[in-house]
C-alpha positions as CSV (number, residue, x, y, z in Angstrom):
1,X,91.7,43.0,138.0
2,X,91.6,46.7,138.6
3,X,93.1,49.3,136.0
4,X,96.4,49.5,136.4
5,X,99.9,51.4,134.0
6,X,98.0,54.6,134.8
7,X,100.1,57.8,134.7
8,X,99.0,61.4,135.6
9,X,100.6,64.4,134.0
10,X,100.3,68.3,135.3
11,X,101.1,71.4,133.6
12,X,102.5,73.7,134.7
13,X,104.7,72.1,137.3
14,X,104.9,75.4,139.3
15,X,102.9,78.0,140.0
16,X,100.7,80.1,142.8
17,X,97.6,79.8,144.8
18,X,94.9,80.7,143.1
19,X,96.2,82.6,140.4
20,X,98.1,79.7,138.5
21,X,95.4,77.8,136.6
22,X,96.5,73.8,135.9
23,X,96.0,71.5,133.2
24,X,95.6,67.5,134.5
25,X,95.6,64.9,132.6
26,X,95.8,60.8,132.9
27,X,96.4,58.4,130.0
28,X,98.1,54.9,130.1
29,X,95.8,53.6,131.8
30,X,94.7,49.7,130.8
31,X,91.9,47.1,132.0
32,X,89.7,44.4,130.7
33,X,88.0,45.2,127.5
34,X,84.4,44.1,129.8
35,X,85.4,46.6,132.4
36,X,85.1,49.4,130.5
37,X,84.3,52.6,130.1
38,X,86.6,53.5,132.9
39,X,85.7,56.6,134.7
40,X,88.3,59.4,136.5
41,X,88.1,60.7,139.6
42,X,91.0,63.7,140.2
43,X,91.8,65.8,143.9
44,X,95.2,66.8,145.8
45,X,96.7,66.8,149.3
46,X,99.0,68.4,150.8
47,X,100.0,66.4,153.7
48,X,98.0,62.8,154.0
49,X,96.7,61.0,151.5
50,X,93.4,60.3,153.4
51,X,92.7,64.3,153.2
52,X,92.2,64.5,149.6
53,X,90.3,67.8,148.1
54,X,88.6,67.2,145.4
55,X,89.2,68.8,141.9
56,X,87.2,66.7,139.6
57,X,84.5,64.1,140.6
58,X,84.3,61.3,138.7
59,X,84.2,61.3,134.7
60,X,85.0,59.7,131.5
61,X,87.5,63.0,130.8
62,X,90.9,61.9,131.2
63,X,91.9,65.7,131.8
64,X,90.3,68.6,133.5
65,X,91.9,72.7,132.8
66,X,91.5,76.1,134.7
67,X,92.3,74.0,138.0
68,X,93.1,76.2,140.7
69,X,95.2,74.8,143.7
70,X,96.1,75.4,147.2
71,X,99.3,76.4,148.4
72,X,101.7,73.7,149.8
73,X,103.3,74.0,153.0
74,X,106.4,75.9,153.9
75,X,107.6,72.6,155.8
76,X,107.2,70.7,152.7
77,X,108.6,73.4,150.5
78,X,105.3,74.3,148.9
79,X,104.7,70.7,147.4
80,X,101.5,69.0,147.1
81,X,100.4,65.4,145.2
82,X,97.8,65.3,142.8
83,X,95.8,62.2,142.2
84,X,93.9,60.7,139.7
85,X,91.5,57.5,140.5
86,X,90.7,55.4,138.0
87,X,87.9,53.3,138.2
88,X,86.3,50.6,136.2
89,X,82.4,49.5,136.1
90,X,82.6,46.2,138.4
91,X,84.4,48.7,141.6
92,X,87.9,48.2,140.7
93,X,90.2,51.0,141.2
94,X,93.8,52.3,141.3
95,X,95.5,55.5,141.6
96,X,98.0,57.4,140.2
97,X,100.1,60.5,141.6
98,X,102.8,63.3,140.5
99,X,103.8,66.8,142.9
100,X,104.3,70.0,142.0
101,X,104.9,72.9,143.6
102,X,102.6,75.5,144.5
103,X,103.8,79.0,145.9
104,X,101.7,81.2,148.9
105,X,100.1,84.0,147.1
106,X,101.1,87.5,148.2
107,X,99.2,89.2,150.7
108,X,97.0,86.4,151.0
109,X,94.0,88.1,153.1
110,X,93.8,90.8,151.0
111,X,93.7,88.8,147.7
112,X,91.4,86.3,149.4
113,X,89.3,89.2,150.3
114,X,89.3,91.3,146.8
115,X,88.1,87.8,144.7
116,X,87.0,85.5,146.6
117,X,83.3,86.3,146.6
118,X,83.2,86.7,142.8
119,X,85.2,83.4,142.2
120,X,82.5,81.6,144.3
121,X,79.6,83.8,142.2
122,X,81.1,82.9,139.1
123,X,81.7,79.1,139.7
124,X,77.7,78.7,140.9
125,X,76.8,81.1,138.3
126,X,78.1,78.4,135.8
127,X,76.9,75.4,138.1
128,X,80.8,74.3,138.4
129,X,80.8,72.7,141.7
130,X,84.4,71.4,141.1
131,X,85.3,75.0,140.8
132,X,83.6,75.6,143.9
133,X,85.8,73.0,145.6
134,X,88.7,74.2,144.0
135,X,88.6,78.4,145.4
136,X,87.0,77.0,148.8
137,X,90.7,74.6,149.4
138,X,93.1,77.2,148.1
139,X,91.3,80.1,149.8
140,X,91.0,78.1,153.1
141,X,94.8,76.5,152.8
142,X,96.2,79.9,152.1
143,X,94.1,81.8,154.9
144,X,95.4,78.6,157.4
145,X,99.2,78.9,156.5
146,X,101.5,79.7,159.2
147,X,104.9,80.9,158.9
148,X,107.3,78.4,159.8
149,X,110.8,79.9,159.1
150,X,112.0,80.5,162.2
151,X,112.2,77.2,164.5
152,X,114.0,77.1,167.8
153,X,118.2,76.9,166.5
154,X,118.3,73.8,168.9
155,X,116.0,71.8,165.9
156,X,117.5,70.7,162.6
157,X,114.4,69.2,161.8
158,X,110.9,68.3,163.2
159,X,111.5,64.3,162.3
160,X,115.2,64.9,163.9
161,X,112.7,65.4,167.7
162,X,110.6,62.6,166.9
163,X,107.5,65.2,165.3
164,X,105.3,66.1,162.3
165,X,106.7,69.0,160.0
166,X,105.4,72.8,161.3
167,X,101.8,72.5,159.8
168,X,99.3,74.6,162.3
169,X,101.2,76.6,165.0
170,X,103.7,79.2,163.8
171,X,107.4,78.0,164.3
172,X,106.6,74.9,166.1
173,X,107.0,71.4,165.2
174,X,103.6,69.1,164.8
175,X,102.8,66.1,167.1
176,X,104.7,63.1,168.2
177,X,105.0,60.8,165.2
178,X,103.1,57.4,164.6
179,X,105.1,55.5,167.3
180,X,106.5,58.4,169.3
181,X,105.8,59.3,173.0
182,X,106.3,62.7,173.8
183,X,104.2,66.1,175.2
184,X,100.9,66.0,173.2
185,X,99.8,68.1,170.4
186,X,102.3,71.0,169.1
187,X,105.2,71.5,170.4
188,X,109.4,71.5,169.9
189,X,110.0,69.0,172.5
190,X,111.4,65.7,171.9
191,X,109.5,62.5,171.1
192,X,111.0,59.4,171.7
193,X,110.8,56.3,170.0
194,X,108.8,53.5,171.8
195,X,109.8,49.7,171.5
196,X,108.5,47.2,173.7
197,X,111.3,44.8,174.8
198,X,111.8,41.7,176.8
199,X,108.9,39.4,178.5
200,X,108.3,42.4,181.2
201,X,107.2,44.5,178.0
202,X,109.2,47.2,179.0
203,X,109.5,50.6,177.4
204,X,113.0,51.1,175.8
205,X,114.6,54.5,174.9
206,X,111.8,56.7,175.5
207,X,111.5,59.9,178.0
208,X,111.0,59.6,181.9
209,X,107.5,60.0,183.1
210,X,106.5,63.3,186.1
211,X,108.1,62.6,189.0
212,X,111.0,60.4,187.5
213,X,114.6,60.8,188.3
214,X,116.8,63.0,185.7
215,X,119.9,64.4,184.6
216,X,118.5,67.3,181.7
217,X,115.7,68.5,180.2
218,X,115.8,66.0,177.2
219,X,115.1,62.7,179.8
220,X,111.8,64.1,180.5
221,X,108.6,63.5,178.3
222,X,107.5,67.1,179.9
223,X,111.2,68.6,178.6
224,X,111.6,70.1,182.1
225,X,114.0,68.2,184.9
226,X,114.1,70.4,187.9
227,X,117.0,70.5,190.6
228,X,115.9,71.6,194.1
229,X,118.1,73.2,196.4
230,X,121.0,70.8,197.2
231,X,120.3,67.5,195.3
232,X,122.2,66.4,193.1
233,X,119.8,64.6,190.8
234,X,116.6,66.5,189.2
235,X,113.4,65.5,188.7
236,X,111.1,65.6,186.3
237,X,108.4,68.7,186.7
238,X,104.9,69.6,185.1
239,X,105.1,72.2,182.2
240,X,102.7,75.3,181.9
241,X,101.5,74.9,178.1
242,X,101.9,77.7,175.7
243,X,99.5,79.9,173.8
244,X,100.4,80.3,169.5
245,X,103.9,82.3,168.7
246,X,103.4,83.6,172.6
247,X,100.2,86.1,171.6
248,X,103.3,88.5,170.3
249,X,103.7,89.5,173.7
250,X,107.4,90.6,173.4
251,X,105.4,93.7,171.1
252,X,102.7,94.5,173.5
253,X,99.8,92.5,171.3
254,X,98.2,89.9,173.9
255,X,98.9,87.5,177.1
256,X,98.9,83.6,177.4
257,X,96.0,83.1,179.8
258,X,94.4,79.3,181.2
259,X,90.9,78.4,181.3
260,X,89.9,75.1,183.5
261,X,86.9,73.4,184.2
262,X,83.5,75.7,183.4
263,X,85.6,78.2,181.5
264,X,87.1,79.5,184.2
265,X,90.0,81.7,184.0
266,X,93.0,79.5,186.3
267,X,96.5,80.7,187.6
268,X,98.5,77.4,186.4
269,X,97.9,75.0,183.3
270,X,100.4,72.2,182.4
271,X,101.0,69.8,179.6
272,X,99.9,67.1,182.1
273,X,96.3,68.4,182.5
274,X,93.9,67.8,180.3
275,X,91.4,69.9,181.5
276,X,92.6,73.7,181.3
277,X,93.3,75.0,177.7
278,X,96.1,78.0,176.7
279,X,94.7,81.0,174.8
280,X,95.8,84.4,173.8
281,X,94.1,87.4,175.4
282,X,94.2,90.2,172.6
283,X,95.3,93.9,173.6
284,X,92.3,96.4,171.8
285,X,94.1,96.4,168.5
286,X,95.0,92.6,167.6
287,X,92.7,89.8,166.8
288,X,93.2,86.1,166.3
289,X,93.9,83.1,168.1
290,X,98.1,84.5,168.7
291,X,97.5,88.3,168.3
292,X,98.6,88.8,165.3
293,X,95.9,90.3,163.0
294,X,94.8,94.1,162.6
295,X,90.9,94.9,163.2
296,X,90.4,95.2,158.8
297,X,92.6,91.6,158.6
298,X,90.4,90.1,161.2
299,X,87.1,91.1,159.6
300,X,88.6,89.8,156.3
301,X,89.3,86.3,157.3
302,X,85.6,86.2,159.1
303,X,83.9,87.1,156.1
304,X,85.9,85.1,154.3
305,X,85.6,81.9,156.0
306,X,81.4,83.4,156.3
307,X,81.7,83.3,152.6
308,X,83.4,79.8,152.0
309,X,80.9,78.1,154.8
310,X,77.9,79.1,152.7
311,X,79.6,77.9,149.7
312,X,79.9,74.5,151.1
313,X,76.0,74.5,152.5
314,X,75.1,75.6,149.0
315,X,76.9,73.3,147.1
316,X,75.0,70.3,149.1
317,X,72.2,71.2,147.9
318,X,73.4,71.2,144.0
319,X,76.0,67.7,144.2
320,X,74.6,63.9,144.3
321,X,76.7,62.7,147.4
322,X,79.7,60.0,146.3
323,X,82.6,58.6,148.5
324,X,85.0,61.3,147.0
325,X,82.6,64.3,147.6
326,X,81.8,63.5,151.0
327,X,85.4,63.0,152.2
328,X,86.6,66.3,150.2
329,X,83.8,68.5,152.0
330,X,84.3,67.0,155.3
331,X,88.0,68.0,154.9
332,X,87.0,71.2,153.5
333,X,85.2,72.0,157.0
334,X,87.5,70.9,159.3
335,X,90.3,72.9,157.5
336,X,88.3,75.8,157.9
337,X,87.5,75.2,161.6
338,X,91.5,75.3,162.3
339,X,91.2,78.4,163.8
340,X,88.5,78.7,165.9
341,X,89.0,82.5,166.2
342,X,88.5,82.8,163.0
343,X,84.7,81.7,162.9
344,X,81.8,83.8,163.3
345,X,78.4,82.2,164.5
346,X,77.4,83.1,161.1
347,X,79.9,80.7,159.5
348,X,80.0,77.8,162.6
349,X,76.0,78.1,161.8
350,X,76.7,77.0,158.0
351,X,79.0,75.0,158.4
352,X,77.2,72.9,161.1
353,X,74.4,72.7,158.9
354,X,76.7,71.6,156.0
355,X,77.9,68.8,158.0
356,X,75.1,67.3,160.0
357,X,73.0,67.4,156.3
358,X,75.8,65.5,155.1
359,X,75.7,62.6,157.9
360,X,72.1,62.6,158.1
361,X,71.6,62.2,154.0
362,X,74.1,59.3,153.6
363,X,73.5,57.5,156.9
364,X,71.7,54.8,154.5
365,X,73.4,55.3,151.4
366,X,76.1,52.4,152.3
367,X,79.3,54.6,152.4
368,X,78.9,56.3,156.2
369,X,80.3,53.2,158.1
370,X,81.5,51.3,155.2
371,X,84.4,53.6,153.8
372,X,87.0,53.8,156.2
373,X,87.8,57.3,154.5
374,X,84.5,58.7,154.6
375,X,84.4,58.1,158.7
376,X,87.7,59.5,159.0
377,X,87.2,62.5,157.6
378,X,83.7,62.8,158.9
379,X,85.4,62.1,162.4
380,X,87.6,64.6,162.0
381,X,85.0,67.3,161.0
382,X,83.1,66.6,163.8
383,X,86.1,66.7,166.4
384,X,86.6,70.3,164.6
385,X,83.5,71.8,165.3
């Protein structure tokens, strides 16, 4: 049998990115006197538990201090789970969780850019490679975040539409949820709920396809139902797709262009092609993927991200891969490759390199294509880059 009665205790219970320092510790835990010494393995997530970052690999401590965490998300008022695996010598394993609440820093890209380069010095300086882990996730969470105060007043709630909490776009809801059909990706149009009925296997209560018959906006699946001149019925109509918090255009700062096939700049883009993209053209004095950085913030965040991309390349060559390291530092580079504008060739150079050494090491080492968790994340790493 596996440990099991575990519990895991943090303290404080509140505090802020990267200033707050944590104490974790497990006890209760209880196993077979021949499956001893047991051995601890500790990391967080915000939102899934299959993106852990890692704050301690694995060890006979039962507590680990000084831990520095990354902010939680507005959406999920600034909680985020800690977890403590126990393991015991023949494989078995179980896990343990608590939450607490972790606050945004102020001004984060200014206090990301005044210590972040001496936290990473200081953490390889003393060989702590957890440390390294720890300033790279709360640095690259904090530098991510994206306000989310100010939904449309026509949404209660993301899960009320059938979505994921605001996570990645400013003031819009996340994708359809896990057996939802709706517009793709981001967005603060309805999902519906899909349930196959009846021996036809038709689809119940979910919105009309392009071209379908309607009475509103809300029948549609692209959240447009447009009446021509005269008829008395709509139907329902393609949607152009929409750049991030609409490049601050209302305050001069950039325009929502397309780009199709070849990277070609294109008049129309809708929600039903897949093969133009929506990004924000910057005026001379904004940077960032919606417009909303100065020249100094956008140089900040790309040294910054420069910085943490290293860090992760580095820290390769110091840590003997295990399942828990590999997953944390593949979730570590697709976090940072969120924002695409905010990654110099510099840093997409590092990081690459971090990665493919990473797959290339382990391809023998019986985890890449064993653990389903490992291949996630590298997956999703990949997808990222």
């Amino acid at each position: 049998e596996p440990p099991k009665n575990g519990q895991l205790t943090v303290v404080p219970d509140e505090g802020t990115a990267m200033n707050t320092t944590f104490f974790l510790q497990t006890t209760g835990w209880v196993d077979d006197a021949s499956d001893y010494p047991l051995l601890y393995t500790m990391s967080s997530y915000t939102v899934s538990s299959i993106r852990l970052s890692n704050i301690r690999g694995s060890s006979t401590m039962t507590y680990v201090d000084n831990v520095l965490l990354g902010q939680g998300l507005s959406s999920y008022s600034y909680v985020v789970t800690c977890v403590v695996k126990a393991s015991d010598r023949y494989g078995g394993s179980a896990t343990a969780t608590t939450t607490v609440t972790v606050l945004p820093m102020p001004n984060p890209i200014a206090t990301i850019t005044a210590s972040l380069d001496n936290q990473l010095e200081n953490a390889f300086s003393e060989t702590d490679l957890s440390l390294v882990s720890q300033v790279i996730a709360a640095a690259t969470t904090a530098l991510n975040a994206v306000d989310c105060s100010s939904l449309p007043t026509n949404i209660w709630s993301c899960a009320d539409i059938g979505r994921e909490n605001c996570m990645n776009t400013p003031n819009t809801c996340g994708s359809c949820l896990s057996g939802y059909l709706g517009v793709g990706g981001d967005a603060n149009t309805r999902c519906s709920s899909v349930e196959l009925v009846s021996s036809r296997r038709q689809l119940a209560n979910t919105l009309l396809p392009l071209g379908a018959s309607c009475a509103s906006d809300g029948d549609c699946m692209s959240a447009l139902c447009e009446y021509m001149s005269g008829e008395l019925v709509g139907s329902c109509s393609d949607t152009p797709k929409k750049c991030p918090n609409g490049c601050n255009a209302a305050t001069g700062d950039g325009a929502c262009v397309y780009y199709g096939k070849d990277n070609l700049l294109v008049e129309e883009c809708t929600v039903g092609d897949a093969y133009c993209a929506a990004y924000c053209q910057c005026s001379g004095s904004k940077y960032g993927s919606d417009c909303s950085l100065s020249l100094n913030e956008y140089e900040s965040v790309l040294s910054a991200r420069e910085s943490m991309c290293v860090g992760i390349h580095k820290t390769l060559l110091l840590q003997d891969p295990t399942e828990d390291f590999i997953v944390s530092t593949a979730v570590s580079i697709a976090t940072l490759y969120q924002d695409m504008s905010q990654i110099s060739v510099f840093a997409q150079l590092n990081c690459t390199l971090a990665l493919t050494s990473l797959i290339e090491g382990n391809l023998d080492g019986g985890i890449i294509g064993v653990n389903t968790a490992v291949d996630d994340a590298l997956f999703d790493a990949v997808s990222a880059c």
